[in-house]
C-alpha positions as CSV (number, residue, x, y, z in Angstrom):
1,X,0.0,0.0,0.0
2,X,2.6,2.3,0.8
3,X,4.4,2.0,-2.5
4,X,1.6,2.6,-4.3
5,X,0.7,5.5,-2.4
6,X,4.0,6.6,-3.0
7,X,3.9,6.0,-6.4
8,X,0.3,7.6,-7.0
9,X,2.0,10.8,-5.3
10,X,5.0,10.8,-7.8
11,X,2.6,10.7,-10.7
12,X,0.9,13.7,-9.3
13,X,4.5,15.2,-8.9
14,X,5.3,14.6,-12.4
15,X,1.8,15.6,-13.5
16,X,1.8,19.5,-12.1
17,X,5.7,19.7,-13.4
18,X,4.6,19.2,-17.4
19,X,1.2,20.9,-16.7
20,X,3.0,24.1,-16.0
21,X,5.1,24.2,-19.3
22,X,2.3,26.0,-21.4
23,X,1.4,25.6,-24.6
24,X,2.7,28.7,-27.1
25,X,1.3,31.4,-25.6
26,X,-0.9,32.3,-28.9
27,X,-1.8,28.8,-30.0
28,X,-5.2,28.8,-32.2
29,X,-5.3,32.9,-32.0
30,X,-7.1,33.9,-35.3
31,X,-4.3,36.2,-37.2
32,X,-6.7,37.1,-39.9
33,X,-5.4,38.0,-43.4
34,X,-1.8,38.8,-43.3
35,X,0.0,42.4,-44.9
36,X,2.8,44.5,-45.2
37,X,3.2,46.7,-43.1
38,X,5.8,49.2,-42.1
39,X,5.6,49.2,-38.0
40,X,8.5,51.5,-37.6
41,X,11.6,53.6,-38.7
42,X,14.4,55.3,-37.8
43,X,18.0,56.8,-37.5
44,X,18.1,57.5,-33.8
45,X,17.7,61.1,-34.3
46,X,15.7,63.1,-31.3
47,X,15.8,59.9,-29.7
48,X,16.1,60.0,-26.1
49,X,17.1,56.8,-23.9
50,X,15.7,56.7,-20.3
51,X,16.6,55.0,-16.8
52,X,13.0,52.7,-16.8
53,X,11.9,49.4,-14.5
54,X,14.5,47.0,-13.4
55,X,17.3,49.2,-14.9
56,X,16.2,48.7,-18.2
57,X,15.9,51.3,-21.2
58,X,13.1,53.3,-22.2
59,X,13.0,54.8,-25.7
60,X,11.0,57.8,-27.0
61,X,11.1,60.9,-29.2
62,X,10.1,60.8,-33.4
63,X,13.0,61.2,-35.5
64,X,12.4,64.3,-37.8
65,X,13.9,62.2,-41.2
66,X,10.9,60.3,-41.5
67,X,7.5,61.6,-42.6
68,X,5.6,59.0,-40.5
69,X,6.1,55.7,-38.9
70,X,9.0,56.8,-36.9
71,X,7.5,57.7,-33.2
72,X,8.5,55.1,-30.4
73,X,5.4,55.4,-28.7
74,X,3.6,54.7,-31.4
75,X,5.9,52.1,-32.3
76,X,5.5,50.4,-28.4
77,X,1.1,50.9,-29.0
78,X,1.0,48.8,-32.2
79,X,-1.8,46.1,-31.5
80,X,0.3,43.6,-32.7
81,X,3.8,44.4,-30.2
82,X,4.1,43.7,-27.1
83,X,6.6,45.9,-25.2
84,X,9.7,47.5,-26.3
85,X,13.3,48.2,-24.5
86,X,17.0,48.2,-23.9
87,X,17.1,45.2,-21.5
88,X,20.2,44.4,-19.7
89,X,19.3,41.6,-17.2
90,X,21.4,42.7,-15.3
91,X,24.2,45.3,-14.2
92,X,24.8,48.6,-14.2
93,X,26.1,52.0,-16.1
94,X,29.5,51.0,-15.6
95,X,29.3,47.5,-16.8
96,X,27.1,47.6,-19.7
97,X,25.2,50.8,-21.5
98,X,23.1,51.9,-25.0
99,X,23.6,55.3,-25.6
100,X,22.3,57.8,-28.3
101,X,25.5,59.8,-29.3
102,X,27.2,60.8,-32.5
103,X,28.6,58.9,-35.2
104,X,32.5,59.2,-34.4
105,X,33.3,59.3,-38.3
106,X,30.4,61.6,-38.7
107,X,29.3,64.9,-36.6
108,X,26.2,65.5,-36.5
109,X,24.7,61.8,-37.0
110,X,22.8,60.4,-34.2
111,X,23.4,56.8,-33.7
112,X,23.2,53.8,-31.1
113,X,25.9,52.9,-29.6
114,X,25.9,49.8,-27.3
115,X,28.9,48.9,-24.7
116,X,29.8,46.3,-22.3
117,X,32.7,47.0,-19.8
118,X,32.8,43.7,-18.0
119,X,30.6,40.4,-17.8
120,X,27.6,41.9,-15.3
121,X,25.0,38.5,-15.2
122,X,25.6,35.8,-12.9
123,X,24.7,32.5,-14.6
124,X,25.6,29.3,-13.1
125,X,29.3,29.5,-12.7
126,X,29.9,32.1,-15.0
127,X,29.0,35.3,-16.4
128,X,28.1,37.0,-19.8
129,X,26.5,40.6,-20.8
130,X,23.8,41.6,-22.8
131,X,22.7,44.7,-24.4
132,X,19.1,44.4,-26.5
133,X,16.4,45.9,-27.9
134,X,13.9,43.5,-27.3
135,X,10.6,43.8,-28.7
136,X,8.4,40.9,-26.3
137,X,5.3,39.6,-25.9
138,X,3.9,40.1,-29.3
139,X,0.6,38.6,-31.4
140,X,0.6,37.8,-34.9
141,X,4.2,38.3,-35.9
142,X,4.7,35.1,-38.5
143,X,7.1,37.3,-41.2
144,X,9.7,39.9,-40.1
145,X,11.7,42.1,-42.0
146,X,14.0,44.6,-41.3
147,X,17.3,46.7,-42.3
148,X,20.1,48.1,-40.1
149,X,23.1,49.8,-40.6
150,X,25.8,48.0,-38.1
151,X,29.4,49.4,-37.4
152,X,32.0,47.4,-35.9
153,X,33.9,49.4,-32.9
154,X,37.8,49.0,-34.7
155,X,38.7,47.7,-31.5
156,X,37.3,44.3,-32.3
157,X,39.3,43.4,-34.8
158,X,41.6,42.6,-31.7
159,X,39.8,39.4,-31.8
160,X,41.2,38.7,-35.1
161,X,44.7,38.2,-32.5
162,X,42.5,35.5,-30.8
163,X,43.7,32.0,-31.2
164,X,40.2,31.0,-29.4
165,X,37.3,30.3,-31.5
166,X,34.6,33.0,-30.8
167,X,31.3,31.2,-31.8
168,X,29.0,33.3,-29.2
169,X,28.5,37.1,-29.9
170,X,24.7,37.2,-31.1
171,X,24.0,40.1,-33.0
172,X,20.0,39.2,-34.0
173,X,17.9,36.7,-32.1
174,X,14.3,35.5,-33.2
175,X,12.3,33.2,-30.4
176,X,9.5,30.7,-31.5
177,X,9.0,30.4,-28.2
178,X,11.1,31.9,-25.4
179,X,13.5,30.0,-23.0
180,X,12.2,32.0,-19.9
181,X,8.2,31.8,-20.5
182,X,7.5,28.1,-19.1
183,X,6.2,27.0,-22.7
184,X,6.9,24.1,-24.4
185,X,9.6,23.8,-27.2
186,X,11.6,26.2,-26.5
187,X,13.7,27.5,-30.0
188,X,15.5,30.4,-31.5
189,X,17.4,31.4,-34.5
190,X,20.4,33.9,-33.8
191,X,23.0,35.4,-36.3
192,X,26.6,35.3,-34.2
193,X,29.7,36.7,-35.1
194,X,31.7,33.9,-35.7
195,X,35.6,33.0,-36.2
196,X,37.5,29.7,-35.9
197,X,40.4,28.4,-34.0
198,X,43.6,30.1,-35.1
199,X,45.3,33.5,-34.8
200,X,44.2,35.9,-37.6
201,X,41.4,33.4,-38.2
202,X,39.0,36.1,-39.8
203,X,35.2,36.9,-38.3
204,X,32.0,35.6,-40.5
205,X,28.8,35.8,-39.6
206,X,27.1,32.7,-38.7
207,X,23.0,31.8,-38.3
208,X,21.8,29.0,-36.4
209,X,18.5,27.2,-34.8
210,X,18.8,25.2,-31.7
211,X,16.2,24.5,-28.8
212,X,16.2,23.1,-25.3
213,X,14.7,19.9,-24.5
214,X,14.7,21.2,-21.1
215,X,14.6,25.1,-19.0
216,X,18.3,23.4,-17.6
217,X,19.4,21.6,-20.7
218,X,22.5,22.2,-23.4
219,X,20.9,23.8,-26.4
220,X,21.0,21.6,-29.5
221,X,21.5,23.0,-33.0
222,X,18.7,22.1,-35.9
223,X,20.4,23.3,-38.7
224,X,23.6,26.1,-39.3
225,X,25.5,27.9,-41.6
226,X,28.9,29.8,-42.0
227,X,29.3,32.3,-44.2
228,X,33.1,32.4,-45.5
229,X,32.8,34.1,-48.4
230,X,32.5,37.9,-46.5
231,X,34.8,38.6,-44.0
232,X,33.6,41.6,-42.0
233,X,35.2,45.1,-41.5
234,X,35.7,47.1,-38.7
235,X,35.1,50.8,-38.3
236,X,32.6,51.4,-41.5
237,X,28.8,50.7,-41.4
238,X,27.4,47.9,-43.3
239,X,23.8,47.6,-43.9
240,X,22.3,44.2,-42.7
241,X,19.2,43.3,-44.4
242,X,17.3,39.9,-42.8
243,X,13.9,38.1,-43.5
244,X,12.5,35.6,-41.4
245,X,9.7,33.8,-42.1
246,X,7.6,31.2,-39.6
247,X,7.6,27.5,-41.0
248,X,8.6,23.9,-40.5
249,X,11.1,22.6,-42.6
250,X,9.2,23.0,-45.8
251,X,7.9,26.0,-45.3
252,X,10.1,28.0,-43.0
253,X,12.8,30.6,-44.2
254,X,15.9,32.5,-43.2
255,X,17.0,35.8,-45.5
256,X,20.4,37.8,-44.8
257,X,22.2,39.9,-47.2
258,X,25.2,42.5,-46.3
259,X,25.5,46.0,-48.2
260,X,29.4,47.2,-47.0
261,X,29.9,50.8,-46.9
262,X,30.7,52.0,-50.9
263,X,30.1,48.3,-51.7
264,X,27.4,46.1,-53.3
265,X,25.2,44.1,-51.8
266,X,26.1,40.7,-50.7
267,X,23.4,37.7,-50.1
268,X,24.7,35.9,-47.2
269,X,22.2,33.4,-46.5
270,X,18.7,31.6,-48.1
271,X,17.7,29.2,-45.8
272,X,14.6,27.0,-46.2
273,X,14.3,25.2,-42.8
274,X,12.3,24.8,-39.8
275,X,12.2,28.2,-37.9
276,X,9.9,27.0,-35.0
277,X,10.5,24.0,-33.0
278,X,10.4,20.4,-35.1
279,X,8.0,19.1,-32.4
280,X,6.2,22.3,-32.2
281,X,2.5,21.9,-33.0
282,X,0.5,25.0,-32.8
283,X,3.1,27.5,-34.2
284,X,2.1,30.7,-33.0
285,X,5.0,33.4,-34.9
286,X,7.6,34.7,-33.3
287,X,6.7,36.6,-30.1
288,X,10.1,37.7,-29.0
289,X,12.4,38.8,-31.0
290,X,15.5,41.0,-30.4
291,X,16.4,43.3,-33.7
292,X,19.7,44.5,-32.0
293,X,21.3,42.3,-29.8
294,X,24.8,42.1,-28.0
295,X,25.1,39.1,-26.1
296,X,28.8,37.2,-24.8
297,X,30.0,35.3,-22.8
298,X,32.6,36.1,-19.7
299,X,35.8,34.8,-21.4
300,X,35.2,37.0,-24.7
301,X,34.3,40.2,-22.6
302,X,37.8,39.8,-20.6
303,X,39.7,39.4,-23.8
304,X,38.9,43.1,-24.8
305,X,38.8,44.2,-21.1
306,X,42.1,42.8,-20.2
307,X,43.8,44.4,-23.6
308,X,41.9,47.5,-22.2
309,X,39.8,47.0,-26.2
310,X,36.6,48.8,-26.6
311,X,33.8,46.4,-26.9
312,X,31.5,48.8,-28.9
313,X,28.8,48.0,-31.6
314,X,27.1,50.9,-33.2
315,X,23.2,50.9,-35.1
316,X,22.2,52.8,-37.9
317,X,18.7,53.7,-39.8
318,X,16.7,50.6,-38.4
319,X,13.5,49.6,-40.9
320,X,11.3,47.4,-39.5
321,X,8.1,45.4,-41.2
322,X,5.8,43.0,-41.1
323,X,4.8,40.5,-43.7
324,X,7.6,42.0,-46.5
325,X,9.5,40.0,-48.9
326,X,13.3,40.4,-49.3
């Protein structure tokens, strides 16, 4: 009797456990017919950045450039967008900061500039940083489009000195459901800077998909690629056009081209793969999704701080739409 008692109690156990990961949060929501549309642009002019909750960044202001389309809080009340912000996790001014400030090669140019001084969140044994403009909680978001101008600090090509590989700087990050919201089928698709063993190895950029079986588990790649073909440049802006598109295998797709400063524009991946979890049954688009993203880990934030480096990224005249074809 007691062992079945026992038993009967575990099943319970195991019962509340899986009943609390949830479903995707908009399984079976009714999208309705799907358009373009432009949900916001702009090149950070009259932008302001503000102190909000939990140390986090709050973005307002319209940028004068743009006839319409370009005001952040009309950006954040879009029916279809959740919430939008710098996050950090973690840290403070002196460890990790977005700023608005001038392009240094241009006067006069408003840009973001995003910095991390030192790892500032704890995880497990270690610790990383992140800078982001996450843009959470959203409905309806099953094709995403945007442009970005990006500008490598020249500091960084002090990785190129590295004979470590450097596989984890995430520049873009697209969740079909998120790690942190308790749902099932976790899975992401990131584009990483990425360079292989060897000093003077150069930096590519790299796109992946990988998921957690598990809130504790490794994350396991679905499918990646490498592109060698464009090694990237340091201190001029490159314009960074992606597409992504919710789908399984068959009908999912990945879009990245690069446009370098005074150059032509390069297609750097077309990908037709799953971009939602392969068990995933009720796909419900892509309710987070960070559209500027700096994210790494504690051993490639010491390289720079120890060589006294500047870890700095900068962002350009951001597009962003729905529903729009590359």
């Amino acid at each position: 009797m007691i062992k079945r008692k026992a038993a009967f109690y575990l099943f319970i156990l195991i019962s509340v456990l899986v009943s609390c990961r949830k479903e995707s949060i908009n399984c079976g929501l009714d999208c309705g017919t799907q358009s373009e549309e432009l949900l916001f642009q702009t090149g950070f002019n009259n932008t302001t950045v503000t102190s909000g909750e939990y140390d986090n960044e709050n973005l307002s202001g319209t940028d004068p450039d743009y006839i319409d389309n370009s005001n952040w809080e009309e950006f954040k009340g879009n029916k279809k967008i959740g919430f939008v912000e710098i996050g950090y996790e973690d840290g403070e001014d002196n460890q990790r900061k977005a700023s608005i400030v001038d392009d240094p090669d241009s006067a006069g140019n408003a840009v973001l500039k995003y910095q991390i001084f030192e790892p500032h969140i704890k995880e497990g044994t270690t610790n990383k940083g992140r800078i982001q403009l996450a843009i959470h909680d959203n409905i309806c978001v099953k094709e995403i489009y945007q442009k970005v101008k990006l500008k490598l600090h020249p500091d960084l090509a002090y990785f190129l000195e590295r004979s470590d590989r450097l596989y984890w700087f995430t520049l873009f990050e697209f969740w079909n459901n998120g790690a942190w919201t308790k749902e099932k089928n976790p899975f992401r698709v990131s584009v990483n800077l990425n360079k292989e063993e060897g000093i003077g190895s150069p930096l590519n950029f790299r796109v992946k998909s990988d998921f957690q079986k598990c809130r504790t588990c490794d994350w396991n790649e679905v499918w990646g690629e490498t592109n060698n073909d464009f090694s990237l440049v340091f201190g001029e802006w490159m314009e960074i056009e992606l597409y992504i598109q919710e789908g399984d295998e068959n009908n999912g797709k990945f879009y990245m081209a690069v446009t370098p400063e005074n150059g032509s524009k390069i297609v750097l991946f077309d990908i037709n793969n799953t971009t939602q979890h392969p068990k995933e049954k009720c796909a419900d688009g892509f309710t987070h999704f960070e559209s500027m993203k700096m994210y790494l880990g504690e051993d490639d934030i010491n390289y720079m701080k120890n060589a006294t480096k500047n870890l700095v990224i900068f962002w350009d005249d951001w597009e962003l739409y729905l529903n729009k074809k590359p």
